[in-house]
DRENDO-1510 file (C-alpha; in Angstrom, 1 decimal, always signed):
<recs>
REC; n; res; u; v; w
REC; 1; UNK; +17.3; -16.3; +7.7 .
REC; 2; UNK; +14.2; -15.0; +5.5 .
REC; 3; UNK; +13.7; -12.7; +8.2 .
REC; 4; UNK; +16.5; -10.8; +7.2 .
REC; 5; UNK; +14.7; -9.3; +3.8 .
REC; 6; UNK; +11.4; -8.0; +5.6 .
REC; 7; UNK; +12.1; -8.8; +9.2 .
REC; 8; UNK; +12.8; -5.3; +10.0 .
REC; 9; UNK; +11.0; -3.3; +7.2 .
REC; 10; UNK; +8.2; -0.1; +8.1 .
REC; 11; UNK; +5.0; -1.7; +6.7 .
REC; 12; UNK; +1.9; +0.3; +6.9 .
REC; 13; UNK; -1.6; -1.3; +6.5 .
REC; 14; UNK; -4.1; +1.6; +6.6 .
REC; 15; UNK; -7.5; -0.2; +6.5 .
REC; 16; UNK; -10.2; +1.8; +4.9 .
REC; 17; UNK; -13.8; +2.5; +6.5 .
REC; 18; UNK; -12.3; +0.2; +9.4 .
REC; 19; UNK; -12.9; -3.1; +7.8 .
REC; 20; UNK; -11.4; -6.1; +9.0 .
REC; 21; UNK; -9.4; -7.1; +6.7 .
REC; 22; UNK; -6.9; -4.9; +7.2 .
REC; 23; UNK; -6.4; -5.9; +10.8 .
REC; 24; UNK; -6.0; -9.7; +9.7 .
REC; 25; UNK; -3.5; -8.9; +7.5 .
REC; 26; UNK; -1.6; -7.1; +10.1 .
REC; 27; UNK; -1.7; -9.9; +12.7 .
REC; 28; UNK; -0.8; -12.4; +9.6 .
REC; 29; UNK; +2.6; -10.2; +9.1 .
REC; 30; UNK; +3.6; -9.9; +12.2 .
REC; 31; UNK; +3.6; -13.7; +13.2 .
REC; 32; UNK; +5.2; -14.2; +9.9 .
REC; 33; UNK; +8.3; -12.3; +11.6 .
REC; 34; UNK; +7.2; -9.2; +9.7 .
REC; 35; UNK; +8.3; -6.7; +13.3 .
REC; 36; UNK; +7.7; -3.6; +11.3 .
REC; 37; UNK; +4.0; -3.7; +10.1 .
REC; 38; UNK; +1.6; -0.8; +11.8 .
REC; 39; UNK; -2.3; -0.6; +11.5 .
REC; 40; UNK; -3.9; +2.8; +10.6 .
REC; 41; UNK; -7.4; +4.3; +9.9 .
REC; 42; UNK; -7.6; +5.8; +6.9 .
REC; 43; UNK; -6.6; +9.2; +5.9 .
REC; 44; UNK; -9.4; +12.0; +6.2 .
REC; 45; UNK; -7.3; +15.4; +6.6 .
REC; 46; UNK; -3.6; +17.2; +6.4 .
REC; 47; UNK; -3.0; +15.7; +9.8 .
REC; 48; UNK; -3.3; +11.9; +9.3 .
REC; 49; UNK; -1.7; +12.2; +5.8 .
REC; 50; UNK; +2.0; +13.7; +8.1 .
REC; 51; UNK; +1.5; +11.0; +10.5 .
REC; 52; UNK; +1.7; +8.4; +7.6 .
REC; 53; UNK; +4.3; +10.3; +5.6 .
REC; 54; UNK; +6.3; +10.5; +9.3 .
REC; 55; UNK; +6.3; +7.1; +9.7 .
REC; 56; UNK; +8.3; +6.8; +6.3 .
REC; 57; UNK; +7.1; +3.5; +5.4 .
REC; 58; UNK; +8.5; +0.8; +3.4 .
REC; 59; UNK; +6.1; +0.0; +2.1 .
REC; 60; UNK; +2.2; +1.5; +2.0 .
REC; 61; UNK; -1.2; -0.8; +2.0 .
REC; 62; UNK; -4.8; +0.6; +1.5 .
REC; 63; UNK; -6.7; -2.1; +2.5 .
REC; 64; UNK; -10.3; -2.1; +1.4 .
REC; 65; UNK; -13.0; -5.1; +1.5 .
REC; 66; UNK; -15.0; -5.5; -1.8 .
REC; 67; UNK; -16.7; -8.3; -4.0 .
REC; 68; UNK; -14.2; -7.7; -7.0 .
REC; 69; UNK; -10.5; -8.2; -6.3 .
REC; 70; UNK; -8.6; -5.1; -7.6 .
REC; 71; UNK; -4.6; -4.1; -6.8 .
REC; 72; UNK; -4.0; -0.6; -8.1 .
REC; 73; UNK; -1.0; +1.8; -7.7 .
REC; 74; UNK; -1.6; +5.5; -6.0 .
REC; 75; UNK; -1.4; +8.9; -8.2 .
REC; 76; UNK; -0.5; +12.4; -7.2 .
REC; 77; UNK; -0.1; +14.6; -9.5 .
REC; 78; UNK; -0.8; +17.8; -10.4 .
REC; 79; UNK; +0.3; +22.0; -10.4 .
REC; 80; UNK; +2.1; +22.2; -7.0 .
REC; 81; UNK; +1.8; +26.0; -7.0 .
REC; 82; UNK; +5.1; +27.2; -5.8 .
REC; 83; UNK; +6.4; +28.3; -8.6 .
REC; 84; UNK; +4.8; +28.9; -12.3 .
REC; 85; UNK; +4.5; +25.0; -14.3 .
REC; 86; UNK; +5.8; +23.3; -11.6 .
REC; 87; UNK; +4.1; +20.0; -11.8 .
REC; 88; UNK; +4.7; +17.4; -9.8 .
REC; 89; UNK; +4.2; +13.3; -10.1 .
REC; 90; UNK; +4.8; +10.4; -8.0 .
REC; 91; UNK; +6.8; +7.9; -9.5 .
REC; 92; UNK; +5.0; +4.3; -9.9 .
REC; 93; UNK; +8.0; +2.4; -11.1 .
REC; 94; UNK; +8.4; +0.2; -7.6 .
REC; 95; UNK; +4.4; +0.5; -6.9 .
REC; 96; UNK; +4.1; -1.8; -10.4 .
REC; 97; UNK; +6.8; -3.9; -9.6 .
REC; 98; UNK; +5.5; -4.5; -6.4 .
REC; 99; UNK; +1.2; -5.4; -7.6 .
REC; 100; UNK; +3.0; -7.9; -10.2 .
REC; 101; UNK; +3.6; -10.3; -7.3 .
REC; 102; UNK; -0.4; -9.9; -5.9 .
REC; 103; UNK; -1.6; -12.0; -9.4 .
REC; 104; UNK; +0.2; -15.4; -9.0 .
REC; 105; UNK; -0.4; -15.4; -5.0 .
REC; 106; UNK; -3.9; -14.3; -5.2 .
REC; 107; UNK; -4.6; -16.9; -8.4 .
REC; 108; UNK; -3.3; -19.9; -6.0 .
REC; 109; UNK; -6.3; -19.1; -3.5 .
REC; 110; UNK; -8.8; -18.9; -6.2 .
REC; 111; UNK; -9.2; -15.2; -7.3 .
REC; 112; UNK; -8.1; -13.0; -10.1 .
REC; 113; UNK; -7.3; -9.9; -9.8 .
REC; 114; UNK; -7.5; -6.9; -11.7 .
REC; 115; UNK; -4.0; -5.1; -12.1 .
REC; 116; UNK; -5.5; -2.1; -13.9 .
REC; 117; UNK; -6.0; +1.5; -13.0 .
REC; 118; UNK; -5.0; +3.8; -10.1 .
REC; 119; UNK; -6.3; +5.4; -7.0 .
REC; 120; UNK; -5.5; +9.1; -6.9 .
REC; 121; UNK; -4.4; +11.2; -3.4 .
REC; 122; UNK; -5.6; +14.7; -4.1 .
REC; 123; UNK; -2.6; +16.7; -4.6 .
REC; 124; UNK; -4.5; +19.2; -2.0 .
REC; 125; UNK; -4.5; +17.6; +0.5 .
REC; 126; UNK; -0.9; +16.3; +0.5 .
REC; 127; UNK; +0.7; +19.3; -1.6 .
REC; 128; UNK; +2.4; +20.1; +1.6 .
REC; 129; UNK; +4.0; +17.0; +2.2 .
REC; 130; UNK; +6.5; +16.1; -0.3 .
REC; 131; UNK; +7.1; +12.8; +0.6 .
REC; 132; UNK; +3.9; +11.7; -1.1 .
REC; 133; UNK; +5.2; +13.0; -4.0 .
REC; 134; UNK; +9.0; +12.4; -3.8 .
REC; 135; UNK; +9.1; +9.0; -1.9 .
REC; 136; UNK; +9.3; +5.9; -4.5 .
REC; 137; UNK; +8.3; +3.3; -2.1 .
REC; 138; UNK; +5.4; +1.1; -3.0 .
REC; 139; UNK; +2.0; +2.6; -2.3 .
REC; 140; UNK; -0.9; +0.3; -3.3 .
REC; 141; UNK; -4.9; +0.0; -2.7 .
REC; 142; UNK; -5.7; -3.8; -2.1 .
REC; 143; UNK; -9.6; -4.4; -2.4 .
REC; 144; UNK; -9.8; -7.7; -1.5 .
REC; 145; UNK; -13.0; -10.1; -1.2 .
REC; 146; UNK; -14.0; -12.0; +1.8 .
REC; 147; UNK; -11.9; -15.0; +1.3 .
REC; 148; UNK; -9.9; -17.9; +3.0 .
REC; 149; UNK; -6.6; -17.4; +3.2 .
REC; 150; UNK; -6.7; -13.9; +1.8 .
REC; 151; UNK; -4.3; -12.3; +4.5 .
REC; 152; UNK; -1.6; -15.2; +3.9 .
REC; 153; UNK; -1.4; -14.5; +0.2 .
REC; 154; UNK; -1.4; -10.5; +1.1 .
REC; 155; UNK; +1.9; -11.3; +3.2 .
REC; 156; UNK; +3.3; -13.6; +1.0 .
REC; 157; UNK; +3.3; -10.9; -2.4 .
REC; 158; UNK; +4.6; -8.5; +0.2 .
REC; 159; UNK; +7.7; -10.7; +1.4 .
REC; 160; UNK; +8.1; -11.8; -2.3 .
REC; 161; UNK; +8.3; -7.9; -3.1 .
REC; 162; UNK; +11.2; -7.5; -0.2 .
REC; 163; UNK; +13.0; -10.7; -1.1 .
REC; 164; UNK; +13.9; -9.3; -4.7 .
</recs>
């Protein structure tokens, strides 16, 4: 019955400079029922950024592998160019909500995160695809250390995110 929150929901987990990590995650959603979840690489040009806005996740996961545990939101902003003052800002109202449930399931394995800053997309690159821009899902940068039990917490904020 739990399945019916995040059973069916477009997760992506793009795993930067192909660690691990990422890849356990993924196979830790999908046999908690979690059908939707899809591995990338991470984004290097115009053309991987469409294929992850054409996807139109649910939800969005940077994954990276560090010594310091840090969850941090994503920023684009900037001058779009189309038009004279037209600046444009992704909202990070549902990207906060969903890094407050990272601290209490990452504090029950043993590490503290830090909940502070953001990772910016170069409005550049992605200028041309509104939906970085426009789309208010959750998009968040995970650097997680090695640790046991890691991926289970990972899923667990993420179903806690859904289930509210």
């Amino acid at each position: 019955m739990a399945n019916l929150f995040w059973g069916k929901k477009k997760i992506a987990v793009v795993g930067v400079n192909g660690n691990p990590m990422a890849q356990r995650i993924v196979e830790e959603m999908k046999a908690q029922g979690m059908k939707g979840v899809v591995e990338l690489d991470a984004p290097k040009a115009y053309p991987d950024y469409y294929a992850l806005s054409q996807l139109e996740p649910d939800y969005v996961l940077f994954v990276y592998e560090s010594a310091q545990c840090k969850v941090k939101i994503t920023r684009v902003e900037g001058l779009l160019g189309d038009r004279l003052g037209h600046n444009v800002r992704r909202d990070t109202e549902e990207s906060r909500q969903a890094q407050s449930y990272y601290k209490h399931q990452l504090k029950m394995i043993g590490i503290d995160p830090i909940l502070l800053g953001a990772e910016e997309i170069p409005l550049r690159e992605v200028k041309d695809i509104p939906w970085f821009y426009t789309s208010k899902v959750p998009m968040l940068h995970l650097h997680l250390p090695k640790a046991e039990g890691a991926e289970k917490a990972v899923c667990k904020a993420v179903q806690d995110y859904f289930r509210e």
